[in-house]
C-alpha positions as CSV (number, residue, x, y, z in Angstrom):
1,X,231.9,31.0,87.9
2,X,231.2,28.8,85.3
3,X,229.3,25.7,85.5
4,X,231.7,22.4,85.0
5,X,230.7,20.8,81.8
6,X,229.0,17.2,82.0
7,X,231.0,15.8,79.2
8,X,230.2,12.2,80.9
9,X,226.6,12.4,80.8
10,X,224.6,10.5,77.6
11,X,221.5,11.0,76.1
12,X,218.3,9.9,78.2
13,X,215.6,8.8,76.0
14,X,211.9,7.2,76.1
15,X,209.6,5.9,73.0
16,X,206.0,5.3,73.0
17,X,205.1,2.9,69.7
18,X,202.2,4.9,67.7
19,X,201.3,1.5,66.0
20,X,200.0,-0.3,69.5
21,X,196.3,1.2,70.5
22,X,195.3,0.4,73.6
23,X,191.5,1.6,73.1
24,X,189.4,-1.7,74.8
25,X,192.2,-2.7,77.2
26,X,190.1,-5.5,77.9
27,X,192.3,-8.8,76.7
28,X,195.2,-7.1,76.5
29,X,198.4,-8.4,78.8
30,X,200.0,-5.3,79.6
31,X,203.4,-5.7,81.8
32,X,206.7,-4.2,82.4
33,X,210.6,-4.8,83.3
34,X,212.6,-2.5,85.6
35,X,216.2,-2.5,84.8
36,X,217.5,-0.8,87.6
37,X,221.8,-0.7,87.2
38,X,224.8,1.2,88.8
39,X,224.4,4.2,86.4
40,X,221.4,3.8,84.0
41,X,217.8,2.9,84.9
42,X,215.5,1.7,82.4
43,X,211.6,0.7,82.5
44,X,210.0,-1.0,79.6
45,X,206.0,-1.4,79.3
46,X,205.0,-4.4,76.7
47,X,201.2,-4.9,75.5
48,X,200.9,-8.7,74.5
49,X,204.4,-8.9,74.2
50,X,204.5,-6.3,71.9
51,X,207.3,-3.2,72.8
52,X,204.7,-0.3,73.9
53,X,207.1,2.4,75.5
54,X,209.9,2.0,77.1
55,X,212.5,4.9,79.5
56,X,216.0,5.2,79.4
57,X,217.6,7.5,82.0
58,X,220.5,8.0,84.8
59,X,220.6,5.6,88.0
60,X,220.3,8.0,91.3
61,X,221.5,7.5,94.8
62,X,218.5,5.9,95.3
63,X,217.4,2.6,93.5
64,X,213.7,2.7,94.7
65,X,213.4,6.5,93.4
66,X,215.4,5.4,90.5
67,X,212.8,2.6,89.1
68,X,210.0,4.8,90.0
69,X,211.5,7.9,88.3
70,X,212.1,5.2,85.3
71,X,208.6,3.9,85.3
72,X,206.7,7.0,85.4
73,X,208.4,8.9,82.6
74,X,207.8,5.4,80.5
75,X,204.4,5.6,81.2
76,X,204.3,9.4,80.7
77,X,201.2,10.5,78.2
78,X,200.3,6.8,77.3
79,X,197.0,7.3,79.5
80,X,198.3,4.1,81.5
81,X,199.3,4.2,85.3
82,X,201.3,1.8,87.1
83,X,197.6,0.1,88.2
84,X,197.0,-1.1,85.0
85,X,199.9,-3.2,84.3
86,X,199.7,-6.7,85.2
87,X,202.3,-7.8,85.9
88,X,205.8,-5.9,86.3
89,X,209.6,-8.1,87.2
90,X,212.7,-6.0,88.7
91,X,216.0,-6.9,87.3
92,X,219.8,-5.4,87.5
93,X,221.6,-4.4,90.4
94,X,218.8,-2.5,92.2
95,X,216.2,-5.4,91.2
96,X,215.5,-5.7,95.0
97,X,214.6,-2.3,95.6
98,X,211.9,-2.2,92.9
99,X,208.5,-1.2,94.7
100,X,205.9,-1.9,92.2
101,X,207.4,-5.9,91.0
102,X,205.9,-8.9,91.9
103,X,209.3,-10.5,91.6
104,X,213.0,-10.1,90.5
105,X,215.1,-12.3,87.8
106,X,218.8,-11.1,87.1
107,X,220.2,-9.4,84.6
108,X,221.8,-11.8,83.0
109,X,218.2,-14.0,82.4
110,X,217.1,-10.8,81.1
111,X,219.7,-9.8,78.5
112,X,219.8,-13.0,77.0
113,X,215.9,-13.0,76.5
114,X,216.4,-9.5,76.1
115,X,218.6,-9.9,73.3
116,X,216.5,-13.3,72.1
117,X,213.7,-10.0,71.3
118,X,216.0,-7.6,69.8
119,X,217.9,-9.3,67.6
120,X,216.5,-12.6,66.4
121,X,216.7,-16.4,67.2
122,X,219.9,-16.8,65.9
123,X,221.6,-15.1,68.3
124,X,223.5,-17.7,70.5
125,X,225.9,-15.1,72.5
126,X,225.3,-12.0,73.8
127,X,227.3,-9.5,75.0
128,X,225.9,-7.1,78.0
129,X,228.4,-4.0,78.4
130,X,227.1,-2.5,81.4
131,X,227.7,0.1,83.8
132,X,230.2,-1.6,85.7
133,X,230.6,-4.9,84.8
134,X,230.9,-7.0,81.2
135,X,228.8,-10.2,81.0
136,X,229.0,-13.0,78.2
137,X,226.5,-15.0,77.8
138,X,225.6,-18.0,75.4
139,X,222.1,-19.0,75.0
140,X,219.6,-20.9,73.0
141,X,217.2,-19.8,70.3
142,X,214.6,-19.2,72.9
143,X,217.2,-16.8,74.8
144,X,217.4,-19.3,77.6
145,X,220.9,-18.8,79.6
146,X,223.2,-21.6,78.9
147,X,226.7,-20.5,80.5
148,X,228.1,-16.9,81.4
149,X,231.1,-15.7,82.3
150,X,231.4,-12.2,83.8
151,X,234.2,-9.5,84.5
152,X,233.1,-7.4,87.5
153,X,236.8,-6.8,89.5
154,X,237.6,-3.4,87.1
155,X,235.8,-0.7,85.4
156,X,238.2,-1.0,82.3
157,X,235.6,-2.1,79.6
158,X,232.4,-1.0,81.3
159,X,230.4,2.7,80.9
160,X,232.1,3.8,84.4
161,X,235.3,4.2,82.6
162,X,234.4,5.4,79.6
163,X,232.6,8.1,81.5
164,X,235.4,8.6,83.8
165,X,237.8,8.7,80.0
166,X,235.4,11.2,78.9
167,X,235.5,14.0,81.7
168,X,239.5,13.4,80.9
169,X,239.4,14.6,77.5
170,X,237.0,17.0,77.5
171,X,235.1,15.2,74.8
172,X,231.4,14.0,74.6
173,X,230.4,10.6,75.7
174,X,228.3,10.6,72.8
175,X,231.0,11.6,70.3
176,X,233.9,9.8,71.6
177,X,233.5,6.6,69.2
178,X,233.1,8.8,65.9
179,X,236.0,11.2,67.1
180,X,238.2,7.7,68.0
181,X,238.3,7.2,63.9
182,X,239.1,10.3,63.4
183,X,242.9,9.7,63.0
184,X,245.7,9.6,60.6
185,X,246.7,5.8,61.4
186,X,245.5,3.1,64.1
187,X,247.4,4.0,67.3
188,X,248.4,0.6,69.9
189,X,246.4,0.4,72.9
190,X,246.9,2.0,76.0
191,X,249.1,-0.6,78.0
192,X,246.9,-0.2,81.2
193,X,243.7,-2.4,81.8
194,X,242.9,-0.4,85.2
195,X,241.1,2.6,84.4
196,X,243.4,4.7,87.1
197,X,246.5,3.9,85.0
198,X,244.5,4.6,81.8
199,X,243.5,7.6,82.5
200,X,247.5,8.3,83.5
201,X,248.8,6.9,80.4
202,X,246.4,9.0,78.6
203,X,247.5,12.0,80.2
204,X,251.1,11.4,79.7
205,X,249.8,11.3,76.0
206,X,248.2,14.9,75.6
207,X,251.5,15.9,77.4
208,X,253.8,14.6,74.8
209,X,251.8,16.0,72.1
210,X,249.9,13.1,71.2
211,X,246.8,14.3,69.4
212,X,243.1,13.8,71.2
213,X,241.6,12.2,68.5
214,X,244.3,9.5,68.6
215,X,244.4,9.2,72.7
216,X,240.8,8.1,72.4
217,X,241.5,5.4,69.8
218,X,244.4,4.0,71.9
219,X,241.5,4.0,74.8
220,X,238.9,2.6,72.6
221,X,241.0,0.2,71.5
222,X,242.6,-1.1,74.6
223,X,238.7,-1.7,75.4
224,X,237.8,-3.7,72.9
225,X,240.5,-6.1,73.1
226,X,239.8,-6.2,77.0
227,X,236.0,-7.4,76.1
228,X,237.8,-9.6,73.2
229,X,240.1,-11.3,76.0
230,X,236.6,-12.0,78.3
231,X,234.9,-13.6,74.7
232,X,237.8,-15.7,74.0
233,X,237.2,-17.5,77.8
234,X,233.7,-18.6,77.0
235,X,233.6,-18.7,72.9
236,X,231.7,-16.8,70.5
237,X,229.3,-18.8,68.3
238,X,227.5,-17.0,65.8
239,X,225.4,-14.6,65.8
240,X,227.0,-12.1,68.0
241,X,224.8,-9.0,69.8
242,X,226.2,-6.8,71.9
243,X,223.6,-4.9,74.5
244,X,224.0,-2.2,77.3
245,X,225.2,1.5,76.8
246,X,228.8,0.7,75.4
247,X,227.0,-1.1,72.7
248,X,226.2,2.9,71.6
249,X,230.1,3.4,70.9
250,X,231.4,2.2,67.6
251,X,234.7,3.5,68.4
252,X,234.9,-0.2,71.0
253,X,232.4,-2.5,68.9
254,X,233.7,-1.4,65.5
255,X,237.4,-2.8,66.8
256,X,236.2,-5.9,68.7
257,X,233.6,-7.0,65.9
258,X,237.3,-6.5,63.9
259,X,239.3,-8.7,66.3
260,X,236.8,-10.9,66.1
261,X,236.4,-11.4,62.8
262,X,232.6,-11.1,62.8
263,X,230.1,-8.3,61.2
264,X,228.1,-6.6,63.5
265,X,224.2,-6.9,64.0
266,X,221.8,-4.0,64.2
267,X,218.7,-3.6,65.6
268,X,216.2,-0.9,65.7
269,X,215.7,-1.0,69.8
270,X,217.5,0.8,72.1
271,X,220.5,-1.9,73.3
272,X,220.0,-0.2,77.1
273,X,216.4,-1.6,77.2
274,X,217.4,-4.9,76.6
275,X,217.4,-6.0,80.8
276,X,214.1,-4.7,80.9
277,X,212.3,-5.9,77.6
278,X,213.3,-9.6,78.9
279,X,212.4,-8.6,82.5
280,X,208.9,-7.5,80.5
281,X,208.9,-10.7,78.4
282,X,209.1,-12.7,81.8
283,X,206.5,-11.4,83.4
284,X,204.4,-12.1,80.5
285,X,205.0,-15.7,80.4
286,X,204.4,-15.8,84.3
287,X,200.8,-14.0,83.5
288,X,200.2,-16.9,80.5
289,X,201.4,-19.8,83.1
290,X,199.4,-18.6,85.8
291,X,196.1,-18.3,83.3
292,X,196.7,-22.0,82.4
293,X,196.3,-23.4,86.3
């Protein structure tokens, strides 16, 4: 029998930086975030601030084992162990069940600082598409939370459902935005918000004919008007970034930087690791406070 393709599953990744040497650790503040979520886990080790490696992979059943699993492979041939990091702050869903932080700060502190790192200063609202939830978030130049708003009661617009619209198709996750402008003409949305009557609606569509290509752009873009409807409660001031896994699929942020009316940012990091590199850059400025009593 053969085994059931995986079309739902992305690309797990880690880095090392070859530009940071860590010969004389002496001096050096060494510290990590653990960005443990609903579906991806992510561990990020900073030296002075600086991104040193960071891991990118899928949440298990079990968040403890998850951050571990997350942490190890980030630390994997950098000749550091989990001993020699200062300081280390658990953040997402599973921030609690972190066993090697000293503390926890959410997500949503960590995205915006996150973010702060990632893109720039200028960057007053921030976008976290998640696993199963969509934040908005407007902060300061600093990255400092002002206000948030947050859509957690559906998993139309999150990671969940494009995963769950990717098994439908039979179509990589990682292909679906590129294959979504594929198409003859812009199709209208899917009607349905709920990912249950999506995926229906969808369906209906592949039986009536309705090419694949363009059933994914009607998804896509019943998506990103979905995040453009959670924006428009809480205002988008300039600049815009967009972090989490979603962020990955220019099939939704192509159309909703559209709708907007905005041009999208880029930046060279990974937009998962954005929880963790402000849960990183937290724990650094706890290390820096504590030096100064």
């Amino acid at each position: 029998m053969a085994e059931k393709k995986e079309y739902w599953r992305w690309l797990e990744t880690r880095w090392t930086n070859p530009d940071i040497d860590l010969d004389g650790k002496e001096g050096k503040i060494i510290t990590a975030g653990c960005d443990v979520g609903s579906v991806s886990s992510q561990a990020v080790v900073m030296v002075d601030g600086k991104l040193y490696a960071y891991s990118n992979m899928r949440t298990g059943s079990d968040s403890p084992d998850s951050a571990m699993r997350a942490m190890n492979w980030a630390l994997e041939d950098t000749g550091l162990a989990i001993d020699d990091v200062r300081y280390s702050i658990g953040t997402g869903y599973g921030r609690v069940n972190v066993p090697f932080a000293q503390r926890t700060i959410t997500e949503i502190a960590c995205h915006a600082r996150g973010a702060n790192f990632m893109y720039g200063p200028t960057v007053k609202t921030v976008l976290d598409m998640g696993g199963q939830d969509c934040k908005a978030i407007h902060c300061d130049e600093r990255g400092k939370v002002l206000t948030f708003l947050m859509n957690d009661k559906c998993a139309a617009g999150t990671g969940r459902g494009m995963e769950v619209f990717a098994d439908l198709m039979g179509v990589s996750i990682n292909e679906i935005g590129e294959l979504s402008f594929d198409i003859d003409e812009e199709p209208p949305p899917v009607t349905s918000t709920c990912v249950i009557f999506a995926k229906s609606e969808a369906t209906g569509m592949l039986k009536k004919g309705v090419p694949k290509n363009k059933v994914i752009a009607a998804y896509c873009s019943a998506m990103a008007h979905r995040i453009y409807t959670l924006l428009e409660r809480i205002g988008v001031e300039k600049d815009f970034a967009i972090t989490g896994g979603i962020a990955k699929n220019v099939g939704v942020t192509r159309r909703l930087f559209a709708e907007l009316g905005l041009e999208s940012l880029t930046s060279k990091y990974d937009t998962q690791i954005a929880g963790a590199i402000g849960a990183a850059l937290f724990a650094k400025a706890l290390v820096e406070r504590e030096a100064k009593k």
